[in-house]
C-alpha positions in Angstrom: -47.1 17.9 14.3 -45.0 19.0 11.9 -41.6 19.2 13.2 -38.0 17.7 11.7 -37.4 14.0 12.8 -35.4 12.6 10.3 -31.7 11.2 10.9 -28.4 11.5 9.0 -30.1 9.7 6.4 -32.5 11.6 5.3 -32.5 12.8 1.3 -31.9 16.7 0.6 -35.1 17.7 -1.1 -34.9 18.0 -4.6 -36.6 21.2 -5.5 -34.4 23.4 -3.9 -30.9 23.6 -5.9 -28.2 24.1 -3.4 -25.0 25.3 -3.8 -21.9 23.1 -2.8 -20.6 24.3 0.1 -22.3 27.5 0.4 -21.6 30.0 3.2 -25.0 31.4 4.1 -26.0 34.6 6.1 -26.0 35.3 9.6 -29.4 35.6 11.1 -29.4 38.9 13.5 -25.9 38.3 13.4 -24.8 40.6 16.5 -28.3 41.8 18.0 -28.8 39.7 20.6 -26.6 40.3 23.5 -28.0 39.7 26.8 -26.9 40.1 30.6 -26.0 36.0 31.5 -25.6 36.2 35.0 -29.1 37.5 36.1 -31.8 34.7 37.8 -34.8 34.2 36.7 -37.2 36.5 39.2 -40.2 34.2 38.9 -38.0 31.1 37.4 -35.2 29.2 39.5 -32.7 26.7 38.1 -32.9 23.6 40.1 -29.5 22.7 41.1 -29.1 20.1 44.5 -25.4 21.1 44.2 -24.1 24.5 43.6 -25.3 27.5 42.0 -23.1 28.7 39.7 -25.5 31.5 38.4 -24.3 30.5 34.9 -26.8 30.9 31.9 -26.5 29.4 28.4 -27.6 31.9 26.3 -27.4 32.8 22.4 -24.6 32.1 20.7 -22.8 34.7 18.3 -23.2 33.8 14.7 -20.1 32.7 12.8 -19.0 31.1 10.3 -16.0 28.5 9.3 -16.6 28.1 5.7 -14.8 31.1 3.5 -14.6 29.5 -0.1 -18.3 30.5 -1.8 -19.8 33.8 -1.6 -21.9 34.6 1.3 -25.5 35.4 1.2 -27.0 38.6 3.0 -30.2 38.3 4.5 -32.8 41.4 4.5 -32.0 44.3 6.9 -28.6 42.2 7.8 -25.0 43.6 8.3 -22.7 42.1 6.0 -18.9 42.2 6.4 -16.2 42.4 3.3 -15.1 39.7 1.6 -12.6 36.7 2.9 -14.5 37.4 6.0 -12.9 40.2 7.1 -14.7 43.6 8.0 -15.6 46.2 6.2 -13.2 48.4 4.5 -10.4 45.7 4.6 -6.9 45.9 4.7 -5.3 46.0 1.5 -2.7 42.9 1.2 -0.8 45.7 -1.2 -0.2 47.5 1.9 1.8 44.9 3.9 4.2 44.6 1.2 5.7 47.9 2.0 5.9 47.3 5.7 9.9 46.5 5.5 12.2 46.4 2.7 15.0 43.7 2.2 17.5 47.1 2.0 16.5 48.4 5.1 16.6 45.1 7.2 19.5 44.3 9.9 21.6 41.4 8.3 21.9 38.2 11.0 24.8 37.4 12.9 27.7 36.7 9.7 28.6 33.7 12.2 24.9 32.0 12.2 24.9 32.1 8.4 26.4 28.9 6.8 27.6 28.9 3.5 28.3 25.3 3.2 24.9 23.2 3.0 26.6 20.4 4.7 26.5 22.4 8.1 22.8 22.8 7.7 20.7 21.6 10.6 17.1 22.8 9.4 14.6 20.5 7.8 14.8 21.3 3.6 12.6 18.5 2.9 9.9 20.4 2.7 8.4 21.8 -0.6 9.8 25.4 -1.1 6.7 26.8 -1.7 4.9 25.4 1.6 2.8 27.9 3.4 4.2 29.2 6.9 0.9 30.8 7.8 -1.0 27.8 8.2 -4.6 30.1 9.3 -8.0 28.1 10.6 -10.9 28.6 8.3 -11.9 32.7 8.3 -10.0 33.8 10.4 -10.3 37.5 10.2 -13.9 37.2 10.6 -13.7 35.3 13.6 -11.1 37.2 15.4 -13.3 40.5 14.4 -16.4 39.1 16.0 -14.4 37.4 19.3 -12.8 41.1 19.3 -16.2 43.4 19.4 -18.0 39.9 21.6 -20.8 42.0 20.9 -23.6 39.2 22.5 -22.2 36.1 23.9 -20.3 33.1 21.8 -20.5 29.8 22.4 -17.9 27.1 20.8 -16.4 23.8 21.6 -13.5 23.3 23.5 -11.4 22.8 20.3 -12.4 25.4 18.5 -11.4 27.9 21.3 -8.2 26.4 21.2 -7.8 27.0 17.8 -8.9 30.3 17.8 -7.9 32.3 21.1 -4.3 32.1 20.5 -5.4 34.6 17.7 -6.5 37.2 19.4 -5.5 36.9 23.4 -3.3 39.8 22.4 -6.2 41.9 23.1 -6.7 40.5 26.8 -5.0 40.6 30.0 -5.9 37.4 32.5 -7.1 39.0 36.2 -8.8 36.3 38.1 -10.3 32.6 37.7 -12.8 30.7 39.5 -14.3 27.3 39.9 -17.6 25.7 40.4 -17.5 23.4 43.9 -17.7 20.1 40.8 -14.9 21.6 38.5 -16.9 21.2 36.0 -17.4 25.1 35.1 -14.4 27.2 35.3 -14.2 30.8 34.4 -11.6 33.2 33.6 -12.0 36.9 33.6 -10.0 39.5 31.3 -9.7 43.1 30.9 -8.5 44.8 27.9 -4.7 45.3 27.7 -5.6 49.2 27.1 -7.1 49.3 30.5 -4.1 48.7 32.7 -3.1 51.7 34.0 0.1 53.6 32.5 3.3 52.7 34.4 6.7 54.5 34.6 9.5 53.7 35.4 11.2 55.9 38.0 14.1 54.4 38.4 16.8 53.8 35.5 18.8 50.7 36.3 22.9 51.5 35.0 23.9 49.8 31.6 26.5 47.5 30.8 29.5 49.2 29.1 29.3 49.3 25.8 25.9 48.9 26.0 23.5 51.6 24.1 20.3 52.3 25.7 17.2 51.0 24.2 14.5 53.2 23.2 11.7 52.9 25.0 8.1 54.3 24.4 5.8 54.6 27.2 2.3 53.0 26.5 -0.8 55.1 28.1 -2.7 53.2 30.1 -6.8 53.4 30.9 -7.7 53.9 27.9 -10.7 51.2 27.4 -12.8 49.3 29.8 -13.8 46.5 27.4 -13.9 43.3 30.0 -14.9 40.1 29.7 -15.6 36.5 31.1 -14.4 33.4 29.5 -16.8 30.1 30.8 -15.7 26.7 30.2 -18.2 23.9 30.9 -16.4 20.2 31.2 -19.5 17.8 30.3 -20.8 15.1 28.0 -20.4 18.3 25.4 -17.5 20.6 26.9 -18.2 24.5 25.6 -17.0 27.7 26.2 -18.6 30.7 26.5 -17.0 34.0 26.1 -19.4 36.8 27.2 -18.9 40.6 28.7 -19.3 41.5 32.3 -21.5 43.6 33.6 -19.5 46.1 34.6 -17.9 46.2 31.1 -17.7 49.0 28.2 -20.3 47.7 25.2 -17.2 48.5 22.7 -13.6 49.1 22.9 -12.1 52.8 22.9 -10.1 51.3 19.8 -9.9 48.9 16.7 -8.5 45.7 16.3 -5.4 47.1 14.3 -4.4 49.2 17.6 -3.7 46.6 19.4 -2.2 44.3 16.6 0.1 47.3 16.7 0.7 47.4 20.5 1.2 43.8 20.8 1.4 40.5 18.7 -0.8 37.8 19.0 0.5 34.1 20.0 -1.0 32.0 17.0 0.8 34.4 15.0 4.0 33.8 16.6 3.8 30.5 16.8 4.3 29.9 13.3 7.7 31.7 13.5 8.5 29.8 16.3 8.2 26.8 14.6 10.1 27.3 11.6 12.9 28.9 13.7 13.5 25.3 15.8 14.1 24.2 12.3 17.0 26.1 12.4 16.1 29.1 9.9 17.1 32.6 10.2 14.7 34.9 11.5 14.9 37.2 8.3 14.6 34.3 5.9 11.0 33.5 8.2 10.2 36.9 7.9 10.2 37.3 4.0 8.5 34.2 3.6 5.7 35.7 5.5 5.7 39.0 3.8 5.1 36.3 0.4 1.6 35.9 2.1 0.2 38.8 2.7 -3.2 38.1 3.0 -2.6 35.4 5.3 0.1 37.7 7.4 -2.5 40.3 7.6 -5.7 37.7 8.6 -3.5 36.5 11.3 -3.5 39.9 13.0 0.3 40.0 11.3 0.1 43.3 9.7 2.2 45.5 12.1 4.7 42.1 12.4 8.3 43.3 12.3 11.8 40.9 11.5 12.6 41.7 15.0 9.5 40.4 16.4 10.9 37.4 14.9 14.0 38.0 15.9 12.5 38.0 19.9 10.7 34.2 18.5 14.2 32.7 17.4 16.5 33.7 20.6 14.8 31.8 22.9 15.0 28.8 20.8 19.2 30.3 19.6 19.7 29.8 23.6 18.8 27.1 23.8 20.4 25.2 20.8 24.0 27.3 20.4 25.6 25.1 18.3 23.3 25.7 15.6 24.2 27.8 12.5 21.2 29.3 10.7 20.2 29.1 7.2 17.9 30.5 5.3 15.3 28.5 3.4 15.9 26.3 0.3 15.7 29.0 -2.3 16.8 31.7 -1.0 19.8 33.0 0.0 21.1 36.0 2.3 22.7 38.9 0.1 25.0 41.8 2.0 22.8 44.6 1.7 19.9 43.1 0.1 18.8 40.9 3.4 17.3 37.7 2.1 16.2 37.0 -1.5 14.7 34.3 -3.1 17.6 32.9 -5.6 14.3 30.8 -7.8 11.9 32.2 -10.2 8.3 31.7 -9.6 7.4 29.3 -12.6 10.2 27.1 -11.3 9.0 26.9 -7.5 5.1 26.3 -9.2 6.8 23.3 -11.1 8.0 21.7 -7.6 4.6 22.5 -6.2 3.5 18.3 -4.8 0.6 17.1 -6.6 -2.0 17.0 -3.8 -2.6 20.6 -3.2 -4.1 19.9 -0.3 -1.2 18.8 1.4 0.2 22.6 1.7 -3.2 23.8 3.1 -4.0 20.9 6.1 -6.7 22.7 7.6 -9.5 22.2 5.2 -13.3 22.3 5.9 -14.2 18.9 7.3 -17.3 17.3 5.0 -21.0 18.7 5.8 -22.9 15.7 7.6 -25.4 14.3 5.1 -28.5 15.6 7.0 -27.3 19.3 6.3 -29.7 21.6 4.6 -29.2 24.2 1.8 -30.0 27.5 2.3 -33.4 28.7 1.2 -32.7 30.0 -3.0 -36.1 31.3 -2.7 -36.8 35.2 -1.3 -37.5 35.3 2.7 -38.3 39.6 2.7 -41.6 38.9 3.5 -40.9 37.3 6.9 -38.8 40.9 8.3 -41.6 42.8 10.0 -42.5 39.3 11.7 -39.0 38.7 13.0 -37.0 39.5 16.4 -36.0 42.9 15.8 -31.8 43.8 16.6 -31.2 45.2 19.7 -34.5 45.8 20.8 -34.6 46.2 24.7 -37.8 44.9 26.1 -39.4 43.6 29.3 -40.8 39.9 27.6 -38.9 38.1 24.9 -40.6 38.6 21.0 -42.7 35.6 20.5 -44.0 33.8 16.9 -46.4 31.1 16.4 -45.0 29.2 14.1 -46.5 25.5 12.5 -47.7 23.9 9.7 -51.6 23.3 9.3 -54.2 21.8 7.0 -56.7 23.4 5.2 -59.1 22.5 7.8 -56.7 24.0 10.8 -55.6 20.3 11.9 -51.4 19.6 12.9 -51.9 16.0 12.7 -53.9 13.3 12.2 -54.1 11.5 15.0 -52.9 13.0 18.7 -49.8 11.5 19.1 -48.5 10.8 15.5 -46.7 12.9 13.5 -48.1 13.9 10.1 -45.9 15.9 7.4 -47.3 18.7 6.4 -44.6 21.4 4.8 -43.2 21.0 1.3 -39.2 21.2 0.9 -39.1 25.1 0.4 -41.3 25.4 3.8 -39.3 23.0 5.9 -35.9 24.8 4.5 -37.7 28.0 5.8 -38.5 26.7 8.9 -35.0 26.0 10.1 -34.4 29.8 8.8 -36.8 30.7 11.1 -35.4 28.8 14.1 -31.9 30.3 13.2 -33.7 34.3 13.8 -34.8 32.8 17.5 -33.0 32.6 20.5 -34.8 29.8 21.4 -38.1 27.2 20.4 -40.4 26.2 22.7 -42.9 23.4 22.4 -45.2 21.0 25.3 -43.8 18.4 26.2 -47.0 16.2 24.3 -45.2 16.6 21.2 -41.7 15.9 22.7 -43.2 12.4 23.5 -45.3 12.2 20.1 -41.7 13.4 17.7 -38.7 12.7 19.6 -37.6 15.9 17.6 -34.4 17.3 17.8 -35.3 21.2 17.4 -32.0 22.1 15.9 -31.4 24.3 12.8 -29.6 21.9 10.1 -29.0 25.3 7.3 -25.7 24.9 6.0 -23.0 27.4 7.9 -25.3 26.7 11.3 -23.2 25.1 14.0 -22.3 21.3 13.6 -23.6 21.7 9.5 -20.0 24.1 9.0 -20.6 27.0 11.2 -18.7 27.6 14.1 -19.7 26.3 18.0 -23.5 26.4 18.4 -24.6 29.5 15.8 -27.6 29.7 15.0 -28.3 27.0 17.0 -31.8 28.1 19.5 -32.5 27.0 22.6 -35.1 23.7 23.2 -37.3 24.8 25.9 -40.0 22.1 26.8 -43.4 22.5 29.3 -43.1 19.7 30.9 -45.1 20.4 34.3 -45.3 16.9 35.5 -41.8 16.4 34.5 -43.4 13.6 32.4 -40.3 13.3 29.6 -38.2 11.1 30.5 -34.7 12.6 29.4 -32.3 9.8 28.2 -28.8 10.2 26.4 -31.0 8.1 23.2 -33.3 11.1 22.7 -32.2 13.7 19.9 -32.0 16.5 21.4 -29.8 14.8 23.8 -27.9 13.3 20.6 -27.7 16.8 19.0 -25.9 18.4 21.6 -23.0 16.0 22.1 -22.9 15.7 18.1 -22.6 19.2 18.3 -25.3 19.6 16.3 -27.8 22.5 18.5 -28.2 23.3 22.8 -29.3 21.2 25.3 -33.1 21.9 26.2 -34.7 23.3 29.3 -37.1 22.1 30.8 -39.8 24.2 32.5 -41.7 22.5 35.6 -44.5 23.3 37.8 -43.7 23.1 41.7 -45.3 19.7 41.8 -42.9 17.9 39.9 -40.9 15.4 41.0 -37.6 15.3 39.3 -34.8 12.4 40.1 -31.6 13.9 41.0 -29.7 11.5 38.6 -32.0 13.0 36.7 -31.4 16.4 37.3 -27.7 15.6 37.5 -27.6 14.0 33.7 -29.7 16.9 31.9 -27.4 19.5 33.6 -24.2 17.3 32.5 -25.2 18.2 28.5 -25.4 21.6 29.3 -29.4 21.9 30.2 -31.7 22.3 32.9 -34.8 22.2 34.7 -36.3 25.5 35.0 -39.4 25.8 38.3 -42.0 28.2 37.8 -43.9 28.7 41.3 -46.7 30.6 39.2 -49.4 28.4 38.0 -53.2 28.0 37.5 -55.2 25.0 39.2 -54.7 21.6 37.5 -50.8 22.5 37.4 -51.0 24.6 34.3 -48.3 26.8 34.1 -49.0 30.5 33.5 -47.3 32.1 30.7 -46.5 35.2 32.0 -44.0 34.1 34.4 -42.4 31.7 31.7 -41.5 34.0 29.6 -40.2 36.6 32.2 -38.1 33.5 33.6 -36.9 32.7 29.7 -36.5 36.5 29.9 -34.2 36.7 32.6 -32.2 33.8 31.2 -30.8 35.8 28.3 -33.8 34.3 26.1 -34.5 37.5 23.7 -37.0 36.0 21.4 -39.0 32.9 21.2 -40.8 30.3 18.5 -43.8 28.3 19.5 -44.0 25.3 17.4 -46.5 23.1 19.1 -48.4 21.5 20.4 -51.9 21.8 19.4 -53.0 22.7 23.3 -50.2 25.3 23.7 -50.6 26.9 20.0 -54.4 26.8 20.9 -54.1 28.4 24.3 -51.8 30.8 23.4 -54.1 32.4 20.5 -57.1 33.4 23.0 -57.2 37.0 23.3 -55.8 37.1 26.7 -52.5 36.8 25.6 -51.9 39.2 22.7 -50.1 41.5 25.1 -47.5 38.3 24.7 -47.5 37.3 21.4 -46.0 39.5 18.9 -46.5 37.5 15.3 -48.0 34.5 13.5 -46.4 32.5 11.0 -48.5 29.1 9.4 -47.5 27.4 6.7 -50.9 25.9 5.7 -50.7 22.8 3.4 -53.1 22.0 0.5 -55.2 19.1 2.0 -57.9 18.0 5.1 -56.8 15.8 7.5 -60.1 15.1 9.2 -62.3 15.8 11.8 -60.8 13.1 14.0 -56.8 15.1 13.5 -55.3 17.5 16.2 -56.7 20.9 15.5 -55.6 24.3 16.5 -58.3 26.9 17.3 -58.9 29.6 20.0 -61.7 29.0 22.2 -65.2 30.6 20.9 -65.7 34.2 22.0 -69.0 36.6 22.5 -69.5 40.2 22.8 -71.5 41.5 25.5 -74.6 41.0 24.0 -73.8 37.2 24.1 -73.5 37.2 20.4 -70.3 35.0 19.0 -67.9 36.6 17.7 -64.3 36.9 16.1 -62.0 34.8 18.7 -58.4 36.8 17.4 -57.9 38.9 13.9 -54.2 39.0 13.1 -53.2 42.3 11.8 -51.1 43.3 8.5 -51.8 39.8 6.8 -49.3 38.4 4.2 -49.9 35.6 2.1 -47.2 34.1 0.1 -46.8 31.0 -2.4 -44.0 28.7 -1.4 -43.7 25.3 -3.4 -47.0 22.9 -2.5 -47.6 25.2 0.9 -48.9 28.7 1.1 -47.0 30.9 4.5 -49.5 33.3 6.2 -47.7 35.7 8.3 -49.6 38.1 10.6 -49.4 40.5 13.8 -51.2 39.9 16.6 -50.0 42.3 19.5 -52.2 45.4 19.3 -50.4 47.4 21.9 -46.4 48.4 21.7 -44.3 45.7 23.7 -43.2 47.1 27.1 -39.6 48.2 27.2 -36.7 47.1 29.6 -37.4 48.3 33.3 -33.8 49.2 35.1 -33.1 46.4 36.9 -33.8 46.6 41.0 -32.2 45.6 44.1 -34.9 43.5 45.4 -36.0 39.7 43.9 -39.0 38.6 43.0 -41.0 36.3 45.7 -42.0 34.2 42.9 -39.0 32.0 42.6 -38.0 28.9 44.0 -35.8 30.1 47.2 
């Protein structure tokens, strides 16, 4: 077989000329959002403990890395520049927002004129950023805004993120798995609360003027959504919509930046006003960053929302007098201006640049891969298809062959077949899948890690698990024997792709430490009760159970028996294209071929076992890609879903 073994050491190849740190595309970057609390109806997930009815499904696509320009692929939404959306917000725009004329001078008593009475830390380069964003921000909080299929991220990266945008949600209920190892937290939209009034009007303090208050409609959107945290050997979060939930907000992003500020934003003022600044000094400082101001979801940011930041911490430390920052100074009338020109504040600038900007990309591991430079158009009409509702995931066929239709030499040792441009396009082609699927013959042959290793994927700079598909293995013997040494295993904690599943026949006899550990890195054994004699699964009710998972579309990479099995004309209705990469050479009559069985008409005649349909043949490096249809009938749409369960699953 042809799949990707190699290790962190593993050369780049050299005829592909990568960019340095280039951000690629987004493979069906928000078409694949599925339903992740329904069971599979002929498919059960084994579980001796609880069942927490919690699926793992596709990830949303994003992105960390905002310093090269991004490449689009075919057919492909792309999103404006610095990763915001489209039709950004001008930074010109922010400028405007207040003016140093019309601001509210501080408290005369909290301003010090004598340097010596100064409290807050002026060590500090006067030029230092106080909008210290995480990588691409405004993309991120766009996508966890809209949450348009589910997303899946580490622990630390919803950390660093969420403060960003939990403007937009209201907390209404938690729950916990029986373990504690799955938590999760449901929100609604802040727009959904219903409108309150106040009917009663509690008496001011004299000399007290009433503040004006405006009354903010309630109802308005029904967005709601369900935020999964999974404590293991690789702790992830998953933030997904509920069923009963709107599939877009009544409203944009910028609405509710308006009704309400976000708590990453305001915890940058709140941590330059313990250093004993005044709130209007913070404030212009931030208005000298407005692309920053505005990525932090600070556009509609006020000096009195500053203001609110710096009381609590006033309270608390009385004795304090404000100042404003070195360099500027507070002018009657004028608010705070900066007392320095430019050129002078660029001349105290430190040397390492970096040191004003701490949260920089982290390196790429060495095992990353560059994006494919060469053109991928032809592969479209073969690909999952965005949004398309249907009743069996979209399935390819996808491996590398000889010229003589042989995977590998020998069974049971793995022969290379793909070039560097077919290998890079490979992993392109796992990043378009929601998941890969292979027998569990070549899991014992490879050891492979089934991963996508493109540059931007998760682990390789992306964000959480993007682009990263899902390892499914037939295993109906439960034959593998799963241990924390075998790559996929060591992928998921590295955070590097998903823990596999493992399909099983009703036979099986699976160890509950066993069990226990494969759930622990986020997988899971997956019983199908439908099967032929011998123990041989049946593929109609694996992919309905894959289905049911959240699994929207699938690549079949090997083995032989399975590629072969699945190319008899029985199963067209479930296989939708066929992609081989076919290498210049003859392995032998003794390698691992990949044929259908023979077939005769009904005159006992042989004849044609399958004929793909709309054929493309394209040169790529040393290998040649053929890429063909081979389901003659439209795939069968979506049925409503229905009260009763299938008898077919494990009970």
């Amino acid at each position: 077989m042809d799949h990707d073994t190699s290790d962190g050491s593993e050369r780049r190849p050299t005829s592909i000329s990568p960019n340095s740190r280039l951000n690629t595309l987004q493979p069906e970057d928000s078409g694949r959002l599925r339903d992740t609390t329904a069971e599979a109806q002929t498919g059960q997930r084994m579980d001796p403990v609880c069942n927490n009815n919690i699926a793992t499904p596709k990830t949303q696509i994003l992105s960390v890395e905002n310093s090269q320009p991004r490449l689009q692929p075919p057919g492909l939404d792309s999103l404006g520049e610095n990763g915001s959306p489209s039709n950004p917000i001008s930074p010109s725009s922010l400028v405007n927002l207040s003016d140093p004329l019309n601001e509210v001078a501080e408290d005369p008593n909290d301003i010090c004129g004598d340097g010596a009475a100064n409290t807050a830390q002026t060590g500090e380069p006067e030029n230092y950023t106080l909008i210290d964003n995480p990588p691409n921000l405004a993309r991120i909080r766009q996508v966890m805004f809209e949450c348009k299929e589910p997303i899946e991220i580490s622990l630390q990266e919803f950390e660093t993120y969420w403060p960003f945008i939990d403007n937009v949600w209201v907390k209404q209920r938690s729950n916990s798995s029986k373990e504690g190892h799955c938590t999760t937290d449901y929100y609604m939209c802040r727009l959904r609360r219903p409108t309150h009034r106040s009917s009663e009007t509690r008496p001011l303090p004299e000399g007290k003027r009433p503040r004006k208050k405006r009354v903010r409609e309630g109802g308005l959107c029904n967005f709601q959504i369900k935020v999964i945290k999974f404590e293991g050997a690789y702790s992830t979060v998953t933030i997904a919509r509920t069923p009963g939930s709107s599939h877009q907000h009544s409203h944009d992003l910028d609405y509710i930046d308006k009704v309400k500020r976000n708590t990453g934003l305001m915890e940058f003022a709140k941590k330059e006003a313990s250093k004993g600044y005044l709130p209007s000094s913070i404030y212009t400082k931030f208005r000298e960053e407005p692309e920053r101001l505005i990525e932090a979801g600070g556009k509609f940011c006020t000096v009195t929302d500053v203001r609110n930041v710096s009381a609590k911490w006033r309270l608390q430390n009385p004795e304090v007098k404000l100042v404003p920052h070195e360099g500027y100074e507070y002018q009657k009338g004028q608010g705070i201006v900066r007392t320095r020109e430019m050129a002078d504040v660029e001349n105290t600038a430190p040397a390492d640049s970096t040191a004003l900007h701490p949260n920089t990309l982290p390196p790429l591991p060495p095992d990353t891969l560059p994006f494919p430079q060469c053109p991928l158009d032809f592969l479209e009409p073969y690909l999952p298809k965005k949004d398309e509702k249907r009743e069996f995931p979209h399935v390819t066929l996808s491996y590398a062959s000889s010229m003589d239709s042989k995977i590998s030499l020998l069974p049971g040792m793995q022969t290379v077949l793909s070039g560097p441009e077919a290998k890079l396009m490979t992993h392109y082609l796992r990043s378009r899948h929601d998941a890969i699927l292979i027998g569990v013959g070549t899991v014992l042959a490879d050891n492979p890690g089934l991963n996508c290793r493109l540059q931007g994927a998760g682990g390789f700079g992306g964000l959480g698990r993007m682009w990263q598909p899902r390892p499914v293995v037939i295993d109906p013997m439960g034959r593998w024997p799963v241990h924390p040494d075998c790559r996929m295993l060591r992928t998921t904690v590295e955070g590097k792709g998903k823990a596999p599943w493992v399909v099983v026949s009703p036979g099986a006899q699976i160890h509950p430490q066993k069990l226990m550990m494969l759930k622990g890195y986020g997988g899971d054994f997956l019983r199908i009760m439908e099967y032929h004699q011998n123990w041989r699964l049946r593929w109609e009710p694996i992919l309905r159970a894959l289905a049911s998972e959240g699994i929207k579309s699938v690549m079949i990479e090997g083995g032989g028996r399975v590629l072969s099995e699945l190319l008899n004309p029985e199963y067209t209705e479930f296989v939708d294209s066929i992609i081989v990469t076919i290498a210049p050479t003859y392995l032998g009559s003794g390698g691992v071929g990949v044929s259908p069985d023979s077939k005769r008409d009904a005159q006992g005649k042989p004849n044609a076992a399958l004929n793909p349909r709309d054929v493309k043949w394209v040169p790529m490096g040393q290998n040649v890609i053929m890429c063909g249809k081979i389901r003659t009938t439209p795939p069968t749409p979506l049925a409503p879903p229905t009260e009763s369960s299938s008898s077919g699953a494990e009970s």
